[in-house]
C-alpha positions as a printed NumPy array, in Angstrom:
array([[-23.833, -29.227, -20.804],
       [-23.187, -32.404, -22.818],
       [-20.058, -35.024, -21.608],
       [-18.88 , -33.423, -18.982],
       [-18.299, -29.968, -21.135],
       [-19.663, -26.887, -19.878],
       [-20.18 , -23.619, -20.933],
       [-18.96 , -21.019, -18.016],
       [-20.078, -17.265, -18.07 ],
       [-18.056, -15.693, -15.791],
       [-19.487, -11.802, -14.599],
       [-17.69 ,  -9.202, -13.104],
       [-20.956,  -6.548, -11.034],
       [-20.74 ,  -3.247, -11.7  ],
       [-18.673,  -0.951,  -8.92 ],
       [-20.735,   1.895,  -7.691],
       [-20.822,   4.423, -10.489],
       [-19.257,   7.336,  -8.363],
       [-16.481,   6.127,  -6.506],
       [-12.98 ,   7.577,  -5.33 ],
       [-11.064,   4.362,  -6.793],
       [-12.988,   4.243, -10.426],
       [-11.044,   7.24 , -11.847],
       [-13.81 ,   7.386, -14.508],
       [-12.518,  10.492, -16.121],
       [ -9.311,   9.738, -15.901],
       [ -9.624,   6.272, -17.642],
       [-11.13 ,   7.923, -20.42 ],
       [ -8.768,   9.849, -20.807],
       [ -6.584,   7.559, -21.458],
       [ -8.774,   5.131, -23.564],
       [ -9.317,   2.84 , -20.965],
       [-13.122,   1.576, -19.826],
       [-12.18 ,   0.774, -16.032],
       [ -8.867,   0.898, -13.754],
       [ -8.336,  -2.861, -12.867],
       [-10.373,  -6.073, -14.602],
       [-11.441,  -9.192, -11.849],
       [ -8.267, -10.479, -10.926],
       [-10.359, -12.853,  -8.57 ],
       [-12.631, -14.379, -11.127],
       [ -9.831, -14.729, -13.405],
       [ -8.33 , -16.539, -10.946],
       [-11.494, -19.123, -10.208],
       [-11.216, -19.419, -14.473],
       [ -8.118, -21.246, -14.239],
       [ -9.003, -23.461, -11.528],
       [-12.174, -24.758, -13.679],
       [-11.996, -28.113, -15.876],
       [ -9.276, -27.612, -19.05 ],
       [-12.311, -28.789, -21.347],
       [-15.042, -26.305, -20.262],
       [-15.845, -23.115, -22.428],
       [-14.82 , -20.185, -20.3  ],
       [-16.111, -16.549, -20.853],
       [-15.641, -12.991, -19.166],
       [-17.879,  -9.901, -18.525],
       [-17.042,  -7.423, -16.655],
       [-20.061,  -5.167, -16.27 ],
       [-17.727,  -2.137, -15.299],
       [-16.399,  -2.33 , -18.75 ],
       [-18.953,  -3.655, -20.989],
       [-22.508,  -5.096, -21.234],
       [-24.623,  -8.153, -19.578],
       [-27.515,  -9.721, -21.806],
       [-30.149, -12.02 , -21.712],
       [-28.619, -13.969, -24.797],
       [-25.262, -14.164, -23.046],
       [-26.813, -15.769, -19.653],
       [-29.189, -18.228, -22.061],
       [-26.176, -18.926, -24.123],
       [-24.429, -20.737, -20.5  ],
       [-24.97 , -23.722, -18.432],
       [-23.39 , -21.721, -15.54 ],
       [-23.095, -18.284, -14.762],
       [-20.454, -17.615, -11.985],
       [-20.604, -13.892, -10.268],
       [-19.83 , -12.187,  -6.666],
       [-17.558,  -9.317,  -5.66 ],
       [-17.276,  -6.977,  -2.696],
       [-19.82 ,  -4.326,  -0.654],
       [-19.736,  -1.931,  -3.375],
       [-20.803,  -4.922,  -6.429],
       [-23.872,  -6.22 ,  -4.116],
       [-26.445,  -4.244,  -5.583],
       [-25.658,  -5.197,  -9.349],
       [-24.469,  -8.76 ,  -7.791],
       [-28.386,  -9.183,  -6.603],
       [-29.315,  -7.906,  -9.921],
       [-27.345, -10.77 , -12.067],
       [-28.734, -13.073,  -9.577],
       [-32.482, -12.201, -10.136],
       [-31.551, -12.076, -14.08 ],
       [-30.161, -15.567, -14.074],
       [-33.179, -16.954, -11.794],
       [-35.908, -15.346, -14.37 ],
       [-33.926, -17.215, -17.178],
       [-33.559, -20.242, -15.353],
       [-29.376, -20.558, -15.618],
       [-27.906, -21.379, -12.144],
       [-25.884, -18.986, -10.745],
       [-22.944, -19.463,  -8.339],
       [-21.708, -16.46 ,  -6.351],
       [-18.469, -16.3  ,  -4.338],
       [-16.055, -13.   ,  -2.983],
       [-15.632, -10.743,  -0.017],
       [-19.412,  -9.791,   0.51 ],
       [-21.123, -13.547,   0.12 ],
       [-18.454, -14.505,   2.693],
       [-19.177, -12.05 ,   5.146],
       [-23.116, -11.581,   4.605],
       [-24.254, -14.698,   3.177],
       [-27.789, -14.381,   4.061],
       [-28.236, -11.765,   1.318],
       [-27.043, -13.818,  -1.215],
       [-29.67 , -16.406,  -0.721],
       [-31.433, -16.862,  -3.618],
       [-28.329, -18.457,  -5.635],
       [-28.16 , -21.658,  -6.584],
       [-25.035, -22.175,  -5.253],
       [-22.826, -20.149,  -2.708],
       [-18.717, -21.064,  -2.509],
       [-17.875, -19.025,   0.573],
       [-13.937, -18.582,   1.047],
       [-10.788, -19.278,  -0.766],
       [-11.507, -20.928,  -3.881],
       [ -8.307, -22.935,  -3.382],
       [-10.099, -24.503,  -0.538],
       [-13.533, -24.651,  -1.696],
       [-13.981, -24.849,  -5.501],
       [-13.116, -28.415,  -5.809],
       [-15.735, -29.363,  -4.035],
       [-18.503, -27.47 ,  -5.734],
       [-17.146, -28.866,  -9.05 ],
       [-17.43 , -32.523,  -7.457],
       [-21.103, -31.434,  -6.818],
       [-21.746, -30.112, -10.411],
       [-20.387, -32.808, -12.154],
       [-22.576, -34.921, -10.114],
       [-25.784, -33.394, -10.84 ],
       [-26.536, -31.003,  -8.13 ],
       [-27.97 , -28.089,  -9.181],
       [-28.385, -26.383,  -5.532],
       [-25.866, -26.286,  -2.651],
       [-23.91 , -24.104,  -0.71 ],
       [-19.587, -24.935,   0.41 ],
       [-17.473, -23.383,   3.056],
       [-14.284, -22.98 ,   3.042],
       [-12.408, -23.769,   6.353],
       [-10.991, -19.93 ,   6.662],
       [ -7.353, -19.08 ,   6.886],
       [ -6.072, -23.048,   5.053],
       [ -5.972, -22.466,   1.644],
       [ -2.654, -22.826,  -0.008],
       [ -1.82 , -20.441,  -2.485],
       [  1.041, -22.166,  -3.452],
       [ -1.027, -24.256,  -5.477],
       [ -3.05 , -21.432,  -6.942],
       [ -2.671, -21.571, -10.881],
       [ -1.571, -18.46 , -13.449],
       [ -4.86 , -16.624, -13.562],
       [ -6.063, -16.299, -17.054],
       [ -4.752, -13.551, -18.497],
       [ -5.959, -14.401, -22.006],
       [-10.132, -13.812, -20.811],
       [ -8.909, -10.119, -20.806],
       [ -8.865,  -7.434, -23.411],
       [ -5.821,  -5.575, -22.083],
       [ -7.172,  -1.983, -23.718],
       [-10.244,  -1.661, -21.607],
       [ -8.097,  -1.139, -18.584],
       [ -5.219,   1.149, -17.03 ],
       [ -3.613,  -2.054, -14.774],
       [ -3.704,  -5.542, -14.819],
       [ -3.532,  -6.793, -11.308],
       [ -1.493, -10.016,  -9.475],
       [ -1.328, -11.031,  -5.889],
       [  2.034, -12.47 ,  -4.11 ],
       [  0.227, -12.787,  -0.562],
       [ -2.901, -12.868,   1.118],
       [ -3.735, -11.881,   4.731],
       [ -1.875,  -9.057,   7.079],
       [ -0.339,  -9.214,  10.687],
       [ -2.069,  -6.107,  12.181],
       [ -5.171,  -5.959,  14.058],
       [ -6.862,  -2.628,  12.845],
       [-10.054,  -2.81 ,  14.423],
       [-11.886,  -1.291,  11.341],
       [-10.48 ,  -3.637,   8.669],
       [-11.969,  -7.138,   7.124],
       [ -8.996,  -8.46 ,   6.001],
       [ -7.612, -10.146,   8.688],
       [-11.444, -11.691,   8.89 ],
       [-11.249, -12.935,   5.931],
       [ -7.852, -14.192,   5.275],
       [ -6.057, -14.167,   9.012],
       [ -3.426, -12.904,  10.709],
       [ -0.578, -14.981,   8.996],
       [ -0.262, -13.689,   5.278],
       [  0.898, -17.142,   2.802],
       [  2.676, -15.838,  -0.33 ],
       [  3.045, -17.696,  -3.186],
       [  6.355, -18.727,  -4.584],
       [  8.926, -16.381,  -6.321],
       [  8.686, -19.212,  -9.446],
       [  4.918, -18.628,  -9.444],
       [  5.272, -14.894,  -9.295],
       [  7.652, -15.108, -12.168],
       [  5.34 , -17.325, -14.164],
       [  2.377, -15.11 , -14.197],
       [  4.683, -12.033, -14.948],
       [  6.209, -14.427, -17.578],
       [  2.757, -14.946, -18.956],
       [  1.525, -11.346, -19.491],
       [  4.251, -10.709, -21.201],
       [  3.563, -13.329, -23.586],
       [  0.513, -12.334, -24.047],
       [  1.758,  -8.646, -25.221],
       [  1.086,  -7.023, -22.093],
       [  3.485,  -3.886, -21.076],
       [  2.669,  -1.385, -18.27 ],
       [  1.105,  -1.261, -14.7  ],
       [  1.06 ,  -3.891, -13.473],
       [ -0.438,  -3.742,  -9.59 ],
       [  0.097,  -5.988,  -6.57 ],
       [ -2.911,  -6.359,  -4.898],
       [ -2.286,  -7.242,  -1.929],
       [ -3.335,  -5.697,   1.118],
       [  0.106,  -5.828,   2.433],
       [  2.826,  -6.505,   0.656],
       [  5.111,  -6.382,   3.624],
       [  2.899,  -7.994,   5.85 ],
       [  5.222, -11.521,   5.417],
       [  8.911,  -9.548,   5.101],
       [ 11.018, -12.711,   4.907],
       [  9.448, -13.592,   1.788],
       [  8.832, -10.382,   0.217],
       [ 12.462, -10.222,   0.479],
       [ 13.474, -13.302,  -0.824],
       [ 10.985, -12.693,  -3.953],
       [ 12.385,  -8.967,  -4.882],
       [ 16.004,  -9.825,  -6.36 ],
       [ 14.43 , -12.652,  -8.23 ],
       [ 11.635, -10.074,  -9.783],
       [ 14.611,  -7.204, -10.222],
       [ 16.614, -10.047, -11.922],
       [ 13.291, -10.662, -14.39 ],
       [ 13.087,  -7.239, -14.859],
       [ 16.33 ,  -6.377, -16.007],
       [ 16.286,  -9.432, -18.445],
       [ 13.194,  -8.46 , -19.914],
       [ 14.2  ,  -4.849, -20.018],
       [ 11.504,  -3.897, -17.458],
       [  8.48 ,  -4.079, -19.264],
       [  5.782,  -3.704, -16.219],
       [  6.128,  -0.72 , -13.723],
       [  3.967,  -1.487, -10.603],
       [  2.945,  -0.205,  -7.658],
       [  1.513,  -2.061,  -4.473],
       [ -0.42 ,  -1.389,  -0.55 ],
       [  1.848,  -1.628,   2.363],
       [  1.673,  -0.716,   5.926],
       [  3.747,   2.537,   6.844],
       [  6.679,   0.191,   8.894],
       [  7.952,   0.098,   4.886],
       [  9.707,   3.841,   5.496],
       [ 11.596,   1.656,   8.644],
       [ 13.189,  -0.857,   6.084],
       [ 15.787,   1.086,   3.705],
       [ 16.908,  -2.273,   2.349],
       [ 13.189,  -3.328,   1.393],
       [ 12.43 ,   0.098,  -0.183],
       [ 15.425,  -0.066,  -2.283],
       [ 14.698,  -3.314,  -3.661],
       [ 11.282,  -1.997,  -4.474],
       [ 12.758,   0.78 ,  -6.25 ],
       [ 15.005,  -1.561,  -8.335],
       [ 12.275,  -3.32 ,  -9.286],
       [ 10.168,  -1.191, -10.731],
       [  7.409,  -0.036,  -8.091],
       [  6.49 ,   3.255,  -8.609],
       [  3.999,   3.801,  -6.38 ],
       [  2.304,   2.497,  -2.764],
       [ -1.288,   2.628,  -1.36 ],
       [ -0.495,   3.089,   2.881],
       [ -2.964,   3.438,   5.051],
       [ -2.456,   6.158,   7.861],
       [ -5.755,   6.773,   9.047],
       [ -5.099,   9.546,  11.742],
       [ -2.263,  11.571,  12.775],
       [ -3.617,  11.557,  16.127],
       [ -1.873,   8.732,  18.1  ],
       [ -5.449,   8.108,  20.807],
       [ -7.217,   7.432,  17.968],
       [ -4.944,   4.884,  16.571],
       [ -4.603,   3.53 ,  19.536],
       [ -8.47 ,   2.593,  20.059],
       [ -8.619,   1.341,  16.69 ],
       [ -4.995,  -0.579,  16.676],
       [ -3.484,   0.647,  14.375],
       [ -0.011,   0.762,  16.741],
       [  1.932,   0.466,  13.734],
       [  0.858,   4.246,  12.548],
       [  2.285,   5.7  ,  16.464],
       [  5.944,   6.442,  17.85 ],
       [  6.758,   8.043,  14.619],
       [  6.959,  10.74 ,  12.536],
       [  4.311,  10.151,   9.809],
       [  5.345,  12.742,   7.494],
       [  8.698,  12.349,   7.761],
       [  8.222,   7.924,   7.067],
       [  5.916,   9.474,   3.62 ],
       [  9.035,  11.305,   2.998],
       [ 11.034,   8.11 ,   3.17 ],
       [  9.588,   6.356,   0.809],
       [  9.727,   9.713,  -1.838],
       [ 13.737,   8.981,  -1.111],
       [ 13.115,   5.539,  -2.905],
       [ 11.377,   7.337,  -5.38 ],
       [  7.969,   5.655,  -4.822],
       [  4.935,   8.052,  -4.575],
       [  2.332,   7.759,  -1.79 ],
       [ -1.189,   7.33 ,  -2.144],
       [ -2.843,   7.51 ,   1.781],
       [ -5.906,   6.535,   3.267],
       [ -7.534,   8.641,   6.119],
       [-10.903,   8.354,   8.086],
       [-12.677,  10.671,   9.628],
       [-15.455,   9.124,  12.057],
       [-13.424,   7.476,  15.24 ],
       [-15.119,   7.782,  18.406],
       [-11.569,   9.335,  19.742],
       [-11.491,  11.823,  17.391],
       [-11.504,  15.646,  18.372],
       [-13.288,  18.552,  16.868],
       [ -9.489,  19.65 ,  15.848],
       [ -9.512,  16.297,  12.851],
       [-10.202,  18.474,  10.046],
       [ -7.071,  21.149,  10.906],
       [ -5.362,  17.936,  12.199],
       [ -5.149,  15.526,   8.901],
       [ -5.137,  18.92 ,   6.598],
       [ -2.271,  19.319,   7.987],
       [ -0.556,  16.226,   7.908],
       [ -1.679,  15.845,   4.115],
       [  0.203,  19.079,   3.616],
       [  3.507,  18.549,   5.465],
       [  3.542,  15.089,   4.078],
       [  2.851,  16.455,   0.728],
       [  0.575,  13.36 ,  -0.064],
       [ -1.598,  14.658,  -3.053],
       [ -3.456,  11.717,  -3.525],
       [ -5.459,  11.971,   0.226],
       [ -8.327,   9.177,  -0.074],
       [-10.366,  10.32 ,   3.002],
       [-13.191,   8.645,   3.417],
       [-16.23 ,   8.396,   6.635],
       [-15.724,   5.599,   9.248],
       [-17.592,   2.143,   8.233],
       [-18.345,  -0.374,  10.024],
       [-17.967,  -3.256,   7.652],
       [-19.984,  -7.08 ,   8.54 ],
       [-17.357,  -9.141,  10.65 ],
       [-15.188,  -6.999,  11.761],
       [-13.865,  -6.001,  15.252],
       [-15.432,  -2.23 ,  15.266],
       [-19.003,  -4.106,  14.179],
       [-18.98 ,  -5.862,  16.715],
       [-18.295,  -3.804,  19.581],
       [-20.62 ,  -1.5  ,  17.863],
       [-23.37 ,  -4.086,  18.009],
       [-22.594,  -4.912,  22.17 ],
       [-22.432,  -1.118,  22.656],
       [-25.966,  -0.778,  20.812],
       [-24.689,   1.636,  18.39 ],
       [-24.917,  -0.152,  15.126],
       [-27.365,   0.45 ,  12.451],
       [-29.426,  -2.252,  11.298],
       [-28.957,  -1.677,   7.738],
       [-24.778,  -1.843,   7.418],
       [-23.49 ,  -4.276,   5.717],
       [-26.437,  -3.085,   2.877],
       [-25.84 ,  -1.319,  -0.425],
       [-28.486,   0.859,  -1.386],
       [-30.38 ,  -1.475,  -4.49 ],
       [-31.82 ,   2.171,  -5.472],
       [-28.849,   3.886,  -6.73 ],
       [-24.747,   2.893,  -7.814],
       [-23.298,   6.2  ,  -6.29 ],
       [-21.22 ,   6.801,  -4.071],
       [-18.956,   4.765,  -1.793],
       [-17.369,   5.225,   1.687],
       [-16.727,   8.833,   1.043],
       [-20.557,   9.588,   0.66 ],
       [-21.998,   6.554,   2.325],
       [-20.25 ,   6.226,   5.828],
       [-21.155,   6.63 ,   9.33 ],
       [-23.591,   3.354,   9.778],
       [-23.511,   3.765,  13.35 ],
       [-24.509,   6.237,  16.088],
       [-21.539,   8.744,  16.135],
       [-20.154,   9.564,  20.148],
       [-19.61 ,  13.52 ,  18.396],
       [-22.611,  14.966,  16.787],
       [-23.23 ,  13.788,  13.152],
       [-23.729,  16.806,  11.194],
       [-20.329,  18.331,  13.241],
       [-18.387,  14.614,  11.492],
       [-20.223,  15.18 ,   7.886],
       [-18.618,  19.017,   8.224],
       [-15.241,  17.935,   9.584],
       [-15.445,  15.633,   6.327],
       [-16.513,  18.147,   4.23 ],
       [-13.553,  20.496,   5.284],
       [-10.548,  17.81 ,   4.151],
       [-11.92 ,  17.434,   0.977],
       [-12.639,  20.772,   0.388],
       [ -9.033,  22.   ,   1.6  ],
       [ -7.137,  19.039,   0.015],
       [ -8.84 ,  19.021,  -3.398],
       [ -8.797,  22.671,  -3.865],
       [ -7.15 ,  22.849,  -7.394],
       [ -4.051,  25.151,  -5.767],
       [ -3.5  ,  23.006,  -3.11 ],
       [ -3.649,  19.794,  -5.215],
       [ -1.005,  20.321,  -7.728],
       [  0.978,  22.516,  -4.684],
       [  1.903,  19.392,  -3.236],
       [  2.269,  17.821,  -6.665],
       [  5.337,  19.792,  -6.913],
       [  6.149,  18.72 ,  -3.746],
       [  6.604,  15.42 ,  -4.313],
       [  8.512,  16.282,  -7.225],
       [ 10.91 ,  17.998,  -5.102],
       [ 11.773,  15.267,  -2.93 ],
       [ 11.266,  11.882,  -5.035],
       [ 14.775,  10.024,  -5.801],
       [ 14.514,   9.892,  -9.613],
       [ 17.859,   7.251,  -9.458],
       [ 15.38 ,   4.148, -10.195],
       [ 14.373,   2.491, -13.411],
       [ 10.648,   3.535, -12.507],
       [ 10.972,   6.924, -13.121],
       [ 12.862,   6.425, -16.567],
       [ 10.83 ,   8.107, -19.692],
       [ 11.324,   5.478, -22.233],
       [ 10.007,   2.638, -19.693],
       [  7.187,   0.429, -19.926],
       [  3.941,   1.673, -21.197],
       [  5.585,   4.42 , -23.359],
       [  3.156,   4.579, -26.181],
       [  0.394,   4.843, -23.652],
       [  2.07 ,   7.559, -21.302],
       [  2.451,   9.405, -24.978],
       [ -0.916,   9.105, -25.589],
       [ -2.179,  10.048, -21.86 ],
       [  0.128,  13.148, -22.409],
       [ -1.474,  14.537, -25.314],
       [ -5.112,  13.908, -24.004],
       [ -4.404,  15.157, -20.371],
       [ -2.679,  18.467, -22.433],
       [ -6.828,  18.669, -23.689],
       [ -8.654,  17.768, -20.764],
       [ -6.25 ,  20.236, -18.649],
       [ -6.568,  23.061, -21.35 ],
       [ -9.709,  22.771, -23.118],
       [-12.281,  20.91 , -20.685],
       [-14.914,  21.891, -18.559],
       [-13.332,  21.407, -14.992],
       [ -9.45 ,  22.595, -16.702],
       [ -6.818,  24.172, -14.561],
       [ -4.922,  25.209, -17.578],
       [ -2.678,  28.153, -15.267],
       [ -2.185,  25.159, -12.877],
       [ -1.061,  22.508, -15.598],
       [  0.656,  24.181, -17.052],
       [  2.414,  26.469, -14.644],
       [  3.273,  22.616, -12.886],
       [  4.69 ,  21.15 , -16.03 ],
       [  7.033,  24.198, -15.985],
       [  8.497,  23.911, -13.102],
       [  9.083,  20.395, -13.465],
       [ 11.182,  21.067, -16.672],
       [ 12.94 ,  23.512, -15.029],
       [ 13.682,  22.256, -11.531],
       [ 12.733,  18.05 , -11.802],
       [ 12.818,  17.354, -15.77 ],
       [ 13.762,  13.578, -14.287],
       [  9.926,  13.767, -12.578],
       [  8.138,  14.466, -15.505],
       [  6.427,  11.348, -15.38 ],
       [  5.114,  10.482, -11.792],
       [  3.892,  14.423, -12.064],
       [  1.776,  13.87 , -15.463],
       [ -0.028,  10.966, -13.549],
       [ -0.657,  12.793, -10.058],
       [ -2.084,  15.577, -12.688],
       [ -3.966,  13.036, -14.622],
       [ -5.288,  12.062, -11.581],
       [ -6.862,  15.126, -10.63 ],
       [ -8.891,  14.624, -13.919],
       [-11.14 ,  12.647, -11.615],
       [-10.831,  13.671,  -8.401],
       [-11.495,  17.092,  -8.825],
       [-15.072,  16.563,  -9.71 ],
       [-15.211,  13.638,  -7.803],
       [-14.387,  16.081,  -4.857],
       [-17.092,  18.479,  -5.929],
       [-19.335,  15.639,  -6.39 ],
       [-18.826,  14.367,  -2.726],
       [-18.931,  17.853,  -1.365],
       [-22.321,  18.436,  -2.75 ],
       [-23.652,  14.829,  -1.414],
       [-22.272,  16.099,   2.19 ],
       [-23.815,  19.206,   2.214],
       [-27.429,  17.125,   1.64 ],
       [-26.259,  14.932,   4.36 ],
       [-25.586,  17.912,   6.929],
       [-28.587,  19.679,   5.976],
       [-31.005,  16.407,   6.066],
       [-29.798,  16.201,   9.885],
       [-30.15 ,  19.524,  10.949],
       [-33.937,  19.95 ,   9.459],
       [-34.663,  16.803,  11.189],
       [-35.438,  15.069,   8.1  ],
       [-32.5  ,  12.68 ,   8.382],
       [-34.538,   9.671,   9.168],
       [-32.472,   7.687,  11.976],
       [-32.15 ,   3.842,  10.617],
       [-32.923,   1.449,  13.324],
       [-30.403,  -0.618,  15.741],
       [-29.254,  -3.894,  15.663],
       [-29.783,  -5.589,  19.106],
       [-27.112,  -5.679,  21.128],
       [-25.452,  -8.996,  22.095]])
């Protein structure tokens, strides 16, 4: 560092290698290296000095070495749970090579006593921290550690993250965030931990601004909203669509996105319409359970008094696919869950199920009462520094289970087993076909991201023909059908199928892991991690 200039190396850790969300196979596929670059230390980038030397790697989509770290005066790094282990691991590289390292995110905010041996820890916000540490840098200090007061910072002052650190190619979406925090209280979820209970949204002229920017920058595509509900603050989610349809239309809708939302969204026609206007082709929506005791306990109210299948059918009238989250793993659960959320999956016709095993993640409401009720394992809160596989689909169940373990790992098993099964899959592919409203611009052919759909066509025609894991009858049986009955669907039905690319032998990956688990607890060689004291 010389006059105030500094050379930043911003790194992105590694995801665990073998993960539901990664759709490895399916990014290659398409050419791409990873689904989604680090729309949070992009973010930090454009908050740093105008005059300092900023550069990017992400470790999910290229390589780390020592001549990179020795060519910085800073290394800044951090992420969530499933980055900790390779997080630790950029930590011990910078130490050995003497560069300071400052880590940030999710995981250093919740479990900062892991992240101890960085030089520097900015826990929270950056919009309410980062200022601070910078103060500190350009002072001299090489050591410190600032908190951000939780729930303050304003994102209406956050800047257009910087788009230009990324090489587009290397991923299927670029990601941007409108609001942070949620109004629910599920008793399993972090979120409202980290960023409260009130979710602030940026402006509809900073939205605009950052869409205006990838564009410039030659961007065309998916574009995803990352929030963790984009609903969660309707008034302004409402007052922000008609502006982004308006930017759409003017620019001839060059991004098609997609977006998480709570499951109220199928109550609002109004909303969903807007959302179909402007482009969002598809929503992450987490039901859980279809059993209305279980989300009950874990307060999820929003998910009860309704229909679910018939609010997933809903939002297939705005023509806007579902992608669901369920868990298997609550202490209210019967020995019926497995028939129970098959079933749902099927009359929903939701082919994209995630269903993953109950965790109980540092902060949160369930770790807590798991920790008074003496029931919580002493290593959650941990990734495994031994291996980068699996997630919460393998990896779950850091707790003493009220139903016997091995009869939750084979409930578990059954879903993905049933909902996976190649027949079943692409079954309820044509399902949704049947029922999506095709009237919206996000379902037109010629949209954004032609030239790549052409070119995921022609390589998901291979992988589905030709490959090891094809379903060649299936494919092509599908893409029939759809010509014949939906032509109008073609598209949103080549990317549930391209889809399956990964998650069939993801499924067949995680059934394999589960059988260990079961048979590990009933030969007794499970070995029982210890307890964290209760309070």
């Amino acid at each position: 560092m010389v006059d105030g200039h500094c050379r930043v190396l911003l790194v992105h850790p590694r995801f665990n290698s073998s993960s539901f969300w990664n759709y490895k196979a399916t990014c290659e596929m398409v050419g791409a290296k990873y689904p989604a670059p680090p729309l949070g230390l992009i973010t930090v980038a454009s908050m740093l000095p105008k005059e300092w030397d900023v550069r990017l790697i992400d470790r999910n989509a290229g390589e780390l070495t020592d001549d990179d770290i020795l060519s910085a005066d800073m290394v800044m790094t951090g992420g969530m749970l499933p980055q900790q282990a390779d997080t630790l691991w950029i930590i011990r590289r910078c130490r050995e090579l003497e560069v300071p390292v400052v880590v940030g995110g999710p995981d250093p905010m919740t479990s900062p006593h892991i992240y101890e041996r960085a030089n520097f820890l900015v826990l929270g916000e950056a919009e309410g921290i980062l200022d601070k540490f910078l103060e500190a840098w350009q002072a001299g200090d090489r050591e410190g550690r600032f908190t951000a007061e939780k729930f303050k910072a304003d994102v209406s002052t956050t800047p257009i993250p910087r788009f230009d650190l990324l090489t587009f190619k290397d991923y299927v979406q670029v990601g941007v965030q409108f609001s942070r925090g949620c109004p629910f209280t599920c008793e399993f979820c972090d979120i409202i931990e980290l960023y409260g209970r009130v979710p602030r949204t940026k402006s509809s002229a900073q939205m605009l601004a950052e869409l205006d920017n990838l564009y410039a920058l030659g961007y065309r595509g998916h574009v995803d909203f990352v929030d963790d509900n984009l609903i969660g603050n309707k008034k302004a989610v409402k007052a922000f669509l008609p502006e982004l349809i308006a930017w759409q239309k003017a620019h001839n809708y060059p991004f098609e996105m997609s977006t998480e939302a709570s499951l109220n969204l199928a109550d609002d026609k109004a909303l969903l319409t807007m959302m179909q206007e402007a482009g969002f082709f598809t929503v992450f929506v987490g039901i859980e359970s279809p059993d209305p005791e279980v989300l009950i306990a874990t307060r999820k109210k929003q998910n009860t008094r309704r229909d679910i299948a018939k609010s997933v059918h809903q939002i297939y009238d705005a023509g806007i696919t579902v992608i669901a989250g369920f868990i298997v793993g609550f202490d209210e659960e019967s020995d019926q869950v497995a028939d129970e959320i098959t079933a749902l999956i099927e009359e929903a016709a939701i082919p994209v199920a995630m269903t993953g095993l109950l965790y109980a993640l540092p902060t949160t409401q369930l770790t807590r009462r798991l920790q008074a009720e003496g029931r919580l394992h002493d290593d959650f809160g941990l990734d495994d520094p031994d291996t980068l596989d699996g997630d919460q689909c393998t990896a779950g169940l850091n707790f003493e289970t009220k139903r016997p373990r091995a009869q939750i790992l084979s409930d578990f098993r059954k879903v993905v087993d049933r909902v996976y099964a190649p027949d079943a899959y692409f079954g309820r592919v044509k399902k949704v076909a049947s029922m999506l409203n095709t009237s919206g611009a996000n379902q037109a052919l010629l949209g954004a991201g032609f030239g790549h759909d052409l070119q995921m066509f022609g390589r998901l025609v291979w992988s589905m023909t030709f490959s090891k894991h094809a379903q060649r009858w299936l494919f092509w049986s599908t893409i029939f059908w759809c010509l014949t009955h939906r032509p109008s669907t073609l598209k949103p039905v080549l990317v549930m199928m391209a889809l399956y690319v990964h998650l069939g032998p993801f499924s067949r990956f995680v059934l394999t892991q589960i059988d260990a688990q079961i048979a590990a607890v009933e030969d007794g060689s499970w070995e029982k991690p210890g307890l964290v004291a209760a309070e």
